[in-house]
DSSP file (Angstrom, degrees, kcal/mol; ACC not computed):
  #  RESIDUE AA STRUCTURE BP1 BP2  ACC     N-H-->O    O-->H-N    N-H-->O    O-->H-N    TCO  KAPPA ALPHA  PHI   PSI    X-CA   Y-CA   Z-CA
    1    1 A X     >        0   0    0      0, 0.0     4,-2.7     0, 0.0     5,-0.2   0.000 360.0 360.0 360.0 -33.2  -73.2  135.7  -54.0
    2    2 A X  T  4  +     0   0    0      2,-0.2    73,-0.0     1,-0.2     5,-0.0   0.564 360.0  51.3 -96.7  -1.5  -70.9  134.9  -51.1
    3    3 A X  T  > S+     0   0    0      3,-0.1     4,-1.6     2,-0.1    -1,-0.2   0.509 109.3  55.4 -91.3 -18.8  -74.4  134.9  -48.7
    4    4 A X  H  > S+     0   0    0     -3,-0.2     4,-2.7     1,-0.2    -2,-0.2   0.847 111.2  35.2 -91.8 -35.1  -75.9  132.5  -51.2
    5    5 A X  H  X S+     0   0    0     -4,-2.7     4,-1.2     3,-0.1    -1,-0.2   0.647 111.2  62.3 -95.0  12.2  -73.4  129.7  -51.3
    6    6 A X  H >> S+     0   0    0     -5,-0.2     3,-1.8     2,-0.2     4,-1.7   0.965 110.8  48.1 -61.1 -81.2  -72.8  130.3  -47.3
    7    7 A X  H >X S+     0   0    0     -4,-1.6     4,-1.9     1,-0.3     3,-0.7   0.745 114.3  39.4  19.5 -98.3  -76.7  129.2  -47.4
    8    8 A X  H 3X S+     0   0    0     -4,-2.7     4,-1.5     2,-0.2    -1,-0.3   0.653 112.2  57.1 -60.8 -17.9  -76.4  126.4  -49.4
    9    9 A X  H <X S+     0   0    0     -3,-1.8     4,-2.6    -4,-1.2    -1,-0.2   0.923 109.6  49.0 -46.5 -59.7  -73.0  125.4  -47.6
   10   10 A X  H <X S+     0   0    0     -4,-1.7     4,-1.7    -3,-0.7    -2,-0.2   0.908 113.2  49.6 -52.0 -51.1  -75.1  125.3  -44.1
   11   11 A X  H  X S+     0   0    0     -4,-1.9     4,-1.1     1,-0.3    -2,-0.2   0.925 113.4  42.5 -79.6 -49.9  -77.7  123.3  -45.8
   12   12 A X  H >< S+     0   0    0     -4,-1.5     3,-0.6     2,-0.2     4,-0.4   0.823 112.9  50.0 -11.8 -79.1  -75.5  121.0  -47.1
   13   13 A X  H 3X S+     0   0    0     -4,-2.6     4,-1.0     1,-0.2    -2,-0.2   0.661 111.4  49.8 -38.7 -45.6  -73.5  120.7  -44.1
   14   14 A X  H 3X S+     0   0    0     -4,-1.7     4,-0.5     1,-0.2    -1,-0.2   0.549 116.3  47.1 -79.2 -19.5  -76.8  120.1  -41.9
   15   15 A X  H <X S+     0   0    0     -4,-1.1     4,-1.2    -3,-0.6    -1,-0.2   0.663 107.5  49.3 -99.1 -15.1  -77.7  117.5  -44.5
   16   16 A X  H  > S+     0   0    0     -4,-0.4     4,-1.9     3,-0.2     5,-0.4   0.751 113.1  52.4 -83.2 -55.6  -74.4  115.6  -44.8
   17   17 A X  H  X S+     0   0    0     -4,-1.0     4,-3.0     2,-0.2    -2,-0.2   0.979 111.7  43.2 -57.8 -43.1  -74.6  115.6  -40.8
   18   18 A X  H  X S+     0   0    0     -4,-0.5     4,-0.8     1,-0.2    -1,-0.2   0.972 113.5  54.6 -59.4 -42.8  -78.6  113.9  -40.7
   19   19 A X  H  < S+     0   0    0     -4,-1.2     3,-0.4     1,-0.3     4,-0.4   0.827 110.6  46.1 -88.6 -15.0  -77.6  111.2  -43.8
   20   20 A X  H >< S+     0   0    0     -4,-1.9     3,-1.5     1,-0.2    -1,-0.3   0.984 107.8  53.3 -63.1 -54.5  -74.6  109.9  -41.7
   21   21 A X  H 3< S+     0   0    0     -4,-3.0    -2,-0.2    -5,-0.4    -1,-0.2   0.653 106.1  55.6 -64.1  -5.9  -76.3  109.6  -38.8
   22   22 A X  T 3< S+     0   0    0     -4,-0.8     2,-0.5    -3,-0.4    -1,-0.2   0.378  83.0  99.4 -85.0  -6.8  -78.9  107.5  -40.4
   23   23 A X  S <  S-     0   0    0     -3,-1.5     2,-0.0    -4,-0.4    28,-0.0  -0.648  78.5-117.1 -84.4 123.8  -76.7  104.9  -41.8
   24   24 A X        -     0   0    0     -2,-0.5    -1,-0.1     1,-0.1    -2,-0.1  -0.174  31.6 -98.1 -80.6 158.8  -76.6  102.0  -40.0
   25   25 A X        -     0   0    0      1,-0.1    -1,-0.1    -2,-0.0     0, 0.0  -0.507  21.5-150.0 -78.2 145.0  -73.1  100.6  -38.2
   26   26 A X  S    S+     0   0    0     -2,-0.0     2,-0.2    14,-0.0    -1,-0.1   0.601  79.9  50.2 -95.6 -23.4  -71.2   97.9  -40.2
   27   27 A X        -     0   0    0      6,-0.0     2,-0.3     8,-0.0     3,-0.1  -0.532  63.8-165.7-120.1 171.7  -69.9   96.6  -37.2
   28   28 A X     >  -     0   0    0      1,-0.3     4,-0.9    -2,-0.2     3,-0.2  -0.634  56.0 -37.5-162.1 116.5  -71.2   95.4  -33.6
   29   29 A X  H  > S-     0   0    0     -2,-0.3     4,-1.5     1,-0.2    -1,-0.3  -0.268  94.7 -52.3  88.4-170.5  -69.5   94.8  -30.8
   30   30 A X  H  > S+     0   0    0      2,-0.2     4,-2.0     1,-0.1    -1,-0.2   0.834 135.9  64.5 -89.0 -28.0  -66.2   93.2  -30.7
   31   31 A X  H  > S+     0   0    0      2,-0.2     4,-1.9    -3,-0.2     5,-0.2   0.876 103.1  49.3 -23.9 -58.7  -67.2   90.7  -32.5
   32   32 A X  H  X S+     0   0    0     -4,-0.9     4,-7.0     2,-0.2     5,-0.3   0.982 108.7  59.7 -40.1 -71.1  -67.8   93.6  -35.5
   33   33 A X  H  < S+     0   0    0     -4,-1.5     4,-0.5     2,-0.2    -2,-0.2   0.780 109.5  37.2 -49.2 -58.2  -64.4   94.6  -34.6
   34   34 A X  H >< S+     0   0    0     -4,-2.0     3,-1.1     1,-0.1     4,-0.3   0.929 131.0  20.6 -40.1-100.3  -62.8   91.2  -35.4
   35   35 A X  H 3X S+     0   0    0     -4,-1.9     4,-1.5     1,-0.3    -2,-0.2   0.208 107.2  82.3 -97.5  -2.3  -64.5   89.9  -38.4
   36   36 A X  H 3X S+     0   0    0     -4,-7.0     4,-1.1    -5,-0.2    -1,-0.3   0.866  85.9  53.1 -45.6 -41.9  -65.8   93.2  -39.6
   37   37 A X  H X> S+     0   0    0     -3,-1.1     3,-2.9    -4,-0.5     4,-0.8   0.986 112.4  54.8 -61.7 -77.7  -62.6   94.5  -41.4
   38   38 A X  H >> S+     0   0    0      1,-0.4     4,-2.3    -4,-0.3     3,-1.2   0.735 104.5  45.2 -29.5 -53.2  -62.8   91.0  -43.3
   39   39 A X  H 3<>S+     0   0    0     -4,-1.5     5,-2.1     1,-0.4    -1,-0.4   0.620 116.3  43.5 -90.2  -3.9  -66.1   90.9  -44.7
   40   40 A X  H <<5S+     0   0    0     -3,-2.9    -1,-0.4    -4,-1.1    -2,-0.2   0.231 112.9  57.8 -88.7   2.8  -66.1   94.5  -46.1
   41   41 A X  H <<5S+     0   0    0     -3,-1.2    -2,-0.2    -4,-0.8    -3,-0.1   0.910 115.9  29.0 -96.1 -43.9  -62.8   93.8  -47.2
   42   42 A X  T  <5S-     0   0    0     -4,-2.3    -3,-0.2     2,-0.0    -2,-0.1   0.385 111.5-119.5-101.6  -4.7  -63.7   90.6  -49.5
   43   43 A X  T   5 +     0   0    0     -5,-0.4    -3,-0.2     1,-0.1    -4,-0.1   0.991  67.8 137.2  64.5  63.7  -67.5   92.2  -50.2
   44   44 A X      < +     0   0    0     -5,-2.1     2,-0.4     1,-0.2    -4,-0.1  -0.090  65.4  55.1-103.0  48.7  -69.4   89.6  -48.8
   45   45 A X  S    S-     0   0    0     -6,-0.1     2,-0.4     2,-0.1    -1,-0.2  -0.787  79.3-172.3-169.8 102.4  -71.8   91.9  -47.0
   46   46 A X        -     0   0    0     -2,-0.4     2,-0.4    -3,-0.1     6,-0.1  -0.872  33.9-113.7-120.5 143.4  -73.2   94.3  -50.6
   47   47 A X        -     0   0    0     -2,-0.4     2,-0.2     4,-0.1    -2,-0.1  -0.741  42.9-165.6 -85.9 149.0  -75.5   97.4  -49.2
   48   48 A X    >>  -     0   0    0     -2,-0.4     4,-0.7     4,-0.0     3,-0.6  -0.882  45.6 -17.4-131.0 148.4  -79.4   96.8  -50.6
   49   49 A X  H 3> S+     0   0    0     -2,-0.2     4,-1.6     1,-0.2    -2,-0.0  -0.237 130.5   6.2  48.6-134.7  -82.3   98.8  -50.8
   50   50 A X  H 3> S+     0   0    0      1,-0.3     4,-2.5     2,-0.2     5,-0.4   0.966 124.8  57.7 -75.9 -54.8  -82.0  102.0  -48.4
   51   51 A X  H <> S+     0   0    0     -3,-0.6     4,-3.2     1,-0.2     5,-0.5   0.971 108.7  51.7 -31.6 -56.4  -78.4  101.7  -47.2
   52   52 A X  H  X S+     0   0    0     -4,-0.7     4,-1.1     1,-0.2    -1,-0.2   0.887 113.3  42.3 -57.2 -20.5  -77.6  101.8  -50.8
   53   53 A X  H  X S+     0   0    0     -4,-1.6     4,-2.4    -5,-0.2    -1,-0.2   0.930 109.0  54.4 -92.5 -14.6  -79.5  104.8  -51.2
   54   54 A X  H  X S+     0   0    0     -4,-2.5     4,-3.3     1,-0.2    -2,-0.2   0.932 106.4  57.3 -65.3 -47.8  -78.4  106.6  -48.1
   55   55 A X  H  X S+     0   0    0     -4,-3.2     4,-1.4    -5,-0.4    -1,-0.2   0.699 110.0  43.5 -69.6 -15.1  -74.5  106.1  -49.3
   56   56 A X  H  X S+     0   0    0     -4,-1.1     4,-1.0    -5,-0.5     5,-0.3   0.967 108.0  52.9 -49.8 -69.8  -75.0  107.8  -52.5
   57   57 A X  H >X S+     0   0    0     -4,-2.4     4,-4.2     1,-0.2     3,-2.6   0.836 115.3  47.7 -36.8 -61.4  -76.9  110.4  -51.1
   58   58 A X  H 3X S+     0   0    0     -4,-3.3     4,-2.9     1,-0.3     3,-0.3   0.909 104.5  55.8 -33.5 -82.2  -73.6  110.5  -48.8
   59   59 A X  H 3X S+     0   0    0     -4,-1.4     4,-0.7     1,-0.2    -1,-0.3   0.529 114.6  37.9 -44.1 -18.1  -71.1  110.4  -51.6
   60   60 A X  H <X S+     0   0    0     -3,-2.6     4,-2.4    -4,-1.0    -1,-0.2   0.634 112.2  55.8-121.8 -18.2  -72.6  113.8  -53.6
   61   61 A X  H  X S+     0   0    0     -4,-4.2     4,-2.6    -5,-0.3    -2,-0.2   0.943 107.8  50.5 -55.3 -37.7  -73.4  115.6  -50.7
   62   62 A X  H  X S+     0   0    0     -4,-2.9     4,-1.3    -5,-0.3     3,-0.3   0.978 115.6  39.5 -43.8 -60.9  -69.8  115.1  -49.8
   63   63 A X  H  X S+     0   0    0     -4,-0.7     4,-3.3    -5,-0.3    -1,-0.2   0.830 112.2  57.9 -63.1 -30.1  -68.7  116.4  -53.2
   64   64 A X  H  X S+     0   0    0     -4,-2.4     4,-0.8     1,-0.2    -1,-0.2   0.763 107.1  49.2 -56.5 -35.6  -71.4  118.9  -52.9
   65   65 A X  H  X S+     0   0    0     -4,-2.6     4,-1.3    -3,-0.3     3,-0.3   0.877 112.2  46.9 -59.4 -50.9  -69.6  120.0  -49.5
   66   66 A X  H  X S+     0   0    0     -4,-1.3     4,-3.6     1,-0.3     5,-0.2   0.939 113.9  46.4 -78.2 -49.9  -66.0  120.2  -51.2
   67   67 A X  H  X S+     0   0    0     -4,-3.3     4,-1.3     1,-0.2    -1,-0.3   0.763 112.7  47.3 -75.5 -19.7  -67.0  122.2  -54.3
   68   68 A X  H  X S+     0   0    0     -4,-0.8     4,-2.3    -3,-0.3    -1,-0.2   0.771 116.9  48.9 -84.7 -32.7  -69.2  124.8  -52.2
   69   69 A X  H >X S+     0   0    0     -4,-1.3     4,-1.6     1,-0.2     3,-1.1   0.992 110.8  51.0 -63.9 -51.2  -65.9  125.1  -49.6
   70   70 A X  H 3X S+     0   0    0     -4,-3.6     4,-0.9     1,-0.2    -1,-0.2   0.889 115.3  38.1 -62.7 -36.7  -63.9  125.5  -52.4
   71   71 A X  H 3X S+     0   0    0     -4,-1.3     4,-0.7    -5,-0.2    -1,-0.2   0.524 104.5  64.7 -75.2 -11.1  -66.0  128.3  -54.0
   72   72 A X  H << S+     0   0    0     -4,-2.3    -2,-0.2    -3,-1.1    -1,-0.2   0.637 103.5  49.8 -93.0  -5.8  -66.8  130.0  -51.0
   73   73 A X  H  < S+     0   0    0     -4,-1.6    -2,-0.2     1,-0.1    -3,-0.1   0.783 106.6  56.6 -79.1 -24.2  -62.9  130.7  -50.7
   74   74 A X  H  <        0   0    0     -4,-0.9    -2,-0.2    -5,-0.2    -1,-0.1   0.847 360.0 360.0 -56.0 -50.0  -62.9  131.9  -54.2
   75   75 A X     <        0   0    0     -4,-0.7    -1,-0.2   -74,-0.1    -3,-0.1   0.234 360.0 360.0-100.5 360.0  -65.8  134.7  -53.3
């Protein structure tokens, strides 16, 4: 049991790692840096198409991450 969610932990982990890096940057420059904070702040800028599906993806591999950590201390 404790070799099988190690596994899926690694897989997880290695997949959590790929869909971040695939997500494109909110910001650019200094420019970004400025007037980025704003416009995520007030949602003028809403993710479409693939972004949107890559930050799901993000958001239950994440949870997928916490609950396998949390069960591999358990076993």
């Amino acid at each position: 049991m404790h070799a099988l969610i190690l596994t899926l932990l690694v897989i997880v982990a290695i997949a959590l790692i790929v869909v971040v890096l695939l997500q494109s940057g909110k910001s650019a420059g200094l420019s970004g840096a400025i007037s980025g904070g704003a416009e995520q702040l007030f949602g003028k800028q809403k993710a479409r198409g693939m972004d949107l599906v890559l930050h799901r993806v993000t958001i239950v591999l994440a949870v997928l991450f916490f609950i396998l950590t949390i069960a591999i201390t358990k076993f």
